[in-house]
N, C-alpha and C positions, 0 to 999 in steps of 0.2 A: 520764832520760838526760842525762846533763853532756854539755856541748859541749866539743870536745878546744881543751884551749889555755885555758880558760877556768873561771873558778870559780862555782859554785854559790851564791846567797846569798839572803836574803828581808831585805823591809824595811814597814812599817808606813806606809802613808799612808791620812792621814785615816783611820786606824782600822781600813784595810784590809790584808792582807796582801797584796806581791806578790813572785811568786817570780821570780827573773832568773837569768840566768847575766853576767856581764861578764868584761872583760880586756884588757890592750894596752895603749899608750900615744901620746899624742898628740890631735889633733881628736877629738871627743864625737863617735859616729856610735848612733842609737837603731835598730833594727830590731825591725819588728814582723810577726807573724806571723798567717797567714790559716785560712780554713775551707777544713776540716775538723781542724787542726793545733795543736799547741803549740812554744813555741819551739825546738822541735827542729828544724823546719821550716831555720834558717839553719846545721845541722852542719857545711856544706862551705863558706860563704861566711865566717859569725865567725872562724873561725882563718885564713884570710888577708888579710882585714881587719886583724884586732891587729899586725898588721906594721908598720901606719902608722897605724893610730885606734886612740881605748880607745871598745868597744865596750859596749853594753848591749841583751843580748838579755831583754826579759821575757815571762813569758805572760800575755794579755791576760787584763782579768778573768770572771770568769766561766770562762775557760779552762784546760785545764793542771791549776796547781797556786797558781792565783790566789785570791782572792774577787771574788764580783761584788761593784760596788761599793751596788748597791739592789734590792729587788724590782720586779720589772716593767720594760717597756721603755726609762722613764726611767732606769733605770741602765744600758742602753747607747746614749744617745744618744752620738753623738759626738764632740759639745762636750763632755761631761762626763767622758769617759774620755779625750780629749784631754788636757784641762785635769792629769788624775790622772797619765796619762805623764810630762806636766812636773813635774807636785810627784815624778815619782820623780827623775829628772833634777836637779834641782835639791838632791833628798835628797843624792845622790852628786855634789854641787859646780859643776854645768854649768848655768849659767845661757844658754847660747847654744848647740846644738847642732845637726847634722843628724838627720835621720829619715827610716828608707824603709822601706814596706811593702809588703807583699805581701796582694790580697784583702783582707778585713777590717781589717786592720793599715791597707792603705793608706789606705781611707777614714778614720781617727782620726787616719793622719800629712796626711793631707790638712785634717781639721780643724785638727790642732795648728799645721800652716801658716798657713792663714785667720784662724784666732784670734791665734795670735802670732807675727806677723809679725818682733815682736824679738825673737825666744828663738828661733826655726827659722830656722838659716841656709843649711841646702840642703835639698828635697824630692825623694824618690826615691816613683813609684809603680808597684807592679808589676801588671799586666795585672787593672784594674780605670778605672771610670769612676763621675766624681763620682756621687753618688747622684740628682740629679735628674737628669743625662746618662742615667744607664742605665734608669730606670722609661722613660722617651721613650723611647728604643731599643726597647726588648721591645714588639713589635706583633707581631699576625700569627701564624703560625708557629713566629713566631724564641719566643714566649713558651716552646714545649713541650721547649729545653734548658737554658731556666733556672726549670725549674717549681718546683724548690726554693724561690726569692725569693717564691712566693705561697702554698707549703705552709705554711713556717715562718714567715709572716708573721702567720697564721691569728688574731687575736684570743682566740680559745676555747685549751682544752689539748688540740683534736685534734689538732694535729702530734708535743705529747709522748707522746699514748698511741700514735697508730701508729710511732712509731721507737722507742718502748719496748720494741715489740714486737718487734722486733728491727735494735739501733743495730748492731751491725757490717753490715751485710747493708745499710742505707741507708747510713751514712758509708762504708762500703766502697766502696760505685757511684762514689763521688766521687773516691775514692784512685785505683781502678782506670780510671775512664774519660776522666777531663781529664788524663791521662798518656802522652807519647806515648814519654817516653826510656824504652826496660828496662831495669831494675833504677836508678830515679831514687830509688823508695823501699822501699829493701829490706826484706825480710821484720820485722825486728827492729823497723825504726821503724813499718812499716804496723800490727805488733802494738799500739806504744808508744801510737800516734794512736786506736786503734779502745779500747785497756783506757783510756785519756783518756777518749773521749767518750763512752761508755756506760752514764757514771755519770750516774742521774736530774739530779743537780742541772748538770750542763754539760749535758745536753740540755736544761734548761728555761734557762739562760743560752744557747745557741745560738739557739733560739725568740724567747730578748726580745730578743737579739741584731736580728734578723732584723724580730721589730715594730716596733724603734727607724727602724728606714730605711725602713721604709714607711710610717712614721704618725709621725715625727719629725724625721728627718737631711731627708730629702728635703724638709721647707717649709724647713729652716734654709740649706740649700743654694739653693735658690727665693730666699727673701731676700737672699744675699748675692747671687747671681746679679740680679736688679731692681736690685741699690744698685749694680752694678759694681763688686763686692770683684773685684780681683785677687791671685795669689798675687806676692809681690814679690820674692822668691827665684830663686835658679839651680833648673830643677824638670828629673827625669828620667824619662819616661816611658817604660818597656816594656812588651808586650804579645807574646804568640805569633801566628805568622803560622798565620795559618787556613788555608793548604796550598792548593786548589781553590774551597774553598766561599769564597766572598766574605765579610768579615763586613759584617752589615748598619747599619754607620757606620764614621765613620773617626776611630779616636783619635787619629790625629795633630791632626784641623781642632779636635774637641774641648774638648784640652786647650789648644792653643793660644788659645781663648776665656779660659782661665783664668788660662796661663802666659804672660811677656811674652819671659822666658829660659828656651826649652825645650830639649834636648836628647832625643830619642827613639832607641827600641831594637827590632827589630822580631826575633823569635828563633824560629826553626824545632825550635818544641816543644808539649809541652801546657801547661796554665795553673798548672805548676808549677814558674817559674821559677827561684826558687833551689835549688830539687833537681834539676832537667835539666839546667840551665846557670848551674854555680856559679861558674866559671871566667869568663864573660862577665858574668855580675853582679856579681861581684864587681871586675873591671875599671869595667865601668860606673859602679859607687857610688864606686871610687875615683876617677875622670874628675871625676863630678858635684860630690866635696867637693873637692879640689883646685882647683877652679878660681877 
């Protein structure tokens, strides 16, 4: 599914194939997309974005219409598909760009931040927390709505044979239940996502996906976190307002451990930010890179 406004194209780094859409002209803005999803995920926010930035929307690897970059977890540590985002960036002439993600996305723009501090000149995260903020968080309770993070985390290939067993039916729970706006993801894209992920090899890319941050991302994050790495960037942070239920931390105190120039977004929806509130996000990223 092409993004409207935007062209279709693949390119070769390090050997790998990744597929994008871009467009537009102006500031370099990278956008990266989350689970359960492929870069379809930014439909409503990329085409007015290109108004004022030249965009590059790709699907991560392992995603979509990517290649993973390795077998096993090591190929999605974060540093590493960080680093692979930049060599595409870089492929297509932007040695200095923004990046903002959503979910998954966000933790690799959150690396590419950390890591390259002179290449990432704004950070956008959408309704996620760095990886060792969130294993902390999950106690109690609070573990049994994000039991995902310790299914697919699993070591063994029980997590791919039981979604084998039937992937729309689990990736579906996800479309359907972290969604509060109706019709955020209409029929056609919820198709798009579920004939995506279904395929054995993205469910076993979403699995090492998921090993990398439990058995990798999270000490590299721990590290920086002891040396006092700071993000040195203007950084944006949004998150859906949890309505009643309280959530059990507060991303604003957070991320402000991490960010010194934060901006925050707090948005009366579910954890599908740029499909429920493309219009506010899309304001917001433009806030965050203009400044």
């Amino acid at each position: 599914m092409p993004l409207p406004g935007l062209h279709t194209a693949t390119s070769a780094i390090e050997g790998r194939r990744i597929a994008f859409d871009t467009g537009g002209s102006g500031p370099p803005v990278l956008l990266l997309h989350g689970f359960p999803q492929t870069r379809v995920t930014w439909r409503e926010v990329a085409p007015r974005l290109i108004r004022r930035f030249e965009v590059v929307c790709p699907d991560l690897p392992g995603y979509g219409d990517s290649d993973r970059l390795a077998n096993g977890p090591e190929g999605f540590a974060k540093t590493r598909v960080a680093e692979h985002m930049v060599g595409l960036m870089r492929s297509l002439g932007h040695d200095r760009f923004a990046v903002v993600g959503h979910d998954r996305g966000a933790l690799v723009a959150f690396r590419a931040a950390l890591d390259h501090p002179e290449i990432v000149s704004h950070l956008g995260v959408l309704d996620v927390l760095p990886t060792v903020d969130n294993w902390a968080a999950l106690h109690g309770a609070n573990g049994v709505f994000a039991f995902h993070l310790y299914l697919l985390a699993q070591p063994s290939d029980l997590p791919e044979r039981m979604i084998g067993a039937d992937p729309d039916a689990f990736f579906g729970h996800f479309l359907d239940t972290w969604t509060k706006q109706a019709g955020a993801i209409p029929p056609e894209v919820r198709a798009h996502y579920l004939s995506a992920m279904r395929r054995p090899e993205v469910i076993r890319a979403v699995c090492d996906d998921y090993r990398a941050s439990a058995f990798i991302d999270s000490a590299h994050d721990e590290a920086d976190q002891r040396a006092g790495h700071r993000l040195k960037m203007p950084v944006l942070a949004a998150w859906q307002d949890p309505g009643d239920t309280p959530l059990p931390f507060d991303p604003a105190q957070i991320w402000s451990t991490w960010a010194h120039d934060l901006l925050t977004l707090v948005e009366p929806c579910g954890h599908f930010l740029p499909e429920e509130r493309p219009h506010q996000i899309t304001d917001a990223i433009t806030e965050l890179v203009i400044r």
